[in-house]
C-alpha positions, 0 to 999 in steps of 0.5 A, a space after each residue: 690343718 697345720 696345727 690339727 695334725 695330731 698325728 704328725 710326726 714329733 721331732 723326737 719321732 724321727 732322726 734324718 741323716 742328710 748328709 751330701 747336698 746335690 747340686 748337679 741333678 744330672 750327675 746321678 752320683 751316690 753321694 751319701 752311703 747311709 739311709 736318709 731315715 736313720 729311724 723312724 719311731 715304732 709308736 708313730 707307726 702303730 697310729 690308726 692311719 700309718 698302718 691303714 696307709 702303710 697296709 695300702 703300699 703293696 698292693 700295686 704292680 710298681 711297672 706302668 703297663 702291667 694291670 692292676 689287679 684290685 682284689 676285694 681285700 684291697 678295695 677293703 683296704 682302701 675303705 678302711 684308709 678312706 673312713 679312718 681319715 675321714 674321722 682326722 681334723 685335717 680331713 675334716 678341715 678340707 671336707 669343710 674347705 672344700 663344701 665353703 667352696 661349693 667344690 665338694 658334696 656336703 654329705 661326708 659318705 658322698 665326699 669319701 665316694 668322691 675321694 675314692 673315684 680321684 685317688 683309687 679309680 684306676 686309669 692308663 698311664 701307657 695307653 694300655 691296661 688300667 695301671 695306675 691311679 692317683 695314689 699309686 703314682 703320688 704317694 707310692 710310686 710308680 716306673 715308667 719308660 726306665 724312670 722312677 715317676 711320683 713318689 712324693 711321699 716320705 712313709 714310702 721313702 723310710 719303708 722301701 728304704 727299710 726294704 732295700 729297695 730304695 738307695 737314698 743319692 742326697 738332697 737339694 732342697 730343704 725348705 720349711 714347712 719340711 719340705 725337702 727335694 731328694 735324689 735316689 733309686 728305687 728298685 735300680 731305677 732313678 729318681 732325679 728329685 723328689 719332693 716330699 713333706 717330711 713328718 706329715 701325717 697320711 691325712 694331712 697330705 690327702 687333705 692338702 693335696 685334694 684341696 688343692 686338685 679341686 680348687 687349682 687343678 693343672 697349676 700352682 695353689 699356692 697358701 700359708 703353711 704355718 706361717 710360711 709361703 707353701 707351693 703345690 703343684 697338681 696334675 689331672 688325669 682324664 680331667 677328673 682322675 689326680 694324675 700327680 701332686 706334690 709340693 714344691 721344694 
């Protein structure tokens, strides 16, 4: 899955700007005035999944407790996302991990349907209304009692960066295969750490992170990743809903 992702970011498609390493977590100091993402190229963007994954990311209310409120464009939205990923080779390699595995339905529309129940399929995370699901809380991001919760995804990161909305604090870890653990604020609340692959395609993270809640859910998968040990850790959400993956850095 590693190498098939065609769509990874290349080297030259983006510029980090580190700068401080945090090593108190607690102290919550904004130790570094400039953006993490000093930029990120347009064409790498202009893929077909990024912008069907980018047109995903404003279609959630931010705050658990608030409903969702899922229109027919969105469910569009996220048909698009689910069919455009399906064609990638990392898709296509966890559906075909998955079905060896006996953990997933052979027939790729079944498994899309599958995909859509444990990544969109609305749940409570506040005992309340129906406010989150898998995506928003991994790949978005959600705030729960003060406390910024999930977000583990870099595209998110460079776009609310972009907006404003998201102060970059430093980082504490940076490991290969680019997985980095960062501090920051989004929308003035804190994020003690974060961790997130840095580059990697919408469907390579769908991918892993699937493989992973089907095979390992509520504990540590751990595997090679280009030639080096890789730890992700995944939570469910009402035993058959993805409550949070990320891995660990």
């Amino acid at each position: 899955m590693w190498y098939g992702d065609w769509n990874a970011a290349r080297e030259s498609e983006i510029t980090l700007n580190k700068q401080a390493y945090i090593d108190d977590r607690n102290a919550h100091n904004d130790l570094s005035p400039n953006n993490l993402f000093t930029s990120v190229d347009s064409q790498l963007r202009s893929l077909k999944s990024y912008a069907q994954f980018e047109a995903l990311m404003n279609n959630y209310y931010s705050h658990t407790g608030t409903a969702e409120d899922v229109t027919s464009h969105e469910i569009s939205e996220v048909n698009a996302f689910l069919q455009g990923i399906m064609a990638t080779y990392p898709m296509q390699k966890a559906h075909e991990y998955l079905v060896s595995k006996g953990l997933a339905p052979s027939n790729e529309l079944d498994f899309i349907d599958e995909l859509r129940k444990i990544w969109f399929e609305l749940y409570t995370r506040s005992s309340g209304p129906m406010d989150s699901s898998g995506f928003e809380h991994v790949l978005v991001g959600e705030i729960k009692n003060g406390d910024v919760t999930g977000f583990h995804n870099w595209i998110q990161f460079y776009l609310e960066e972009q907006a404003g909305f998201a102060n970059y604090y430093g980082w504490m870890s940076d490991i290969e295969p680019d997985i980095m653990s960062i501090q920051f604020k989004w929308q003035g609340h804190m994020k003690e750490i974060s961790s997130m692959w840095i580059g990697r395609s919408p469907e390579f993270e769908l991918g892993i992170f699937t493989i992973c809640f089907k095979e390992y859910p509520n504990s540590v998968c751990k595997f090679e990743m280009a030639g080096y040990n890789t730890n992700v850790q995944t939570y469910d959400q009402d035993v058959v809903y993805i409550g949070s993956a990320y891995p660990i850095a």
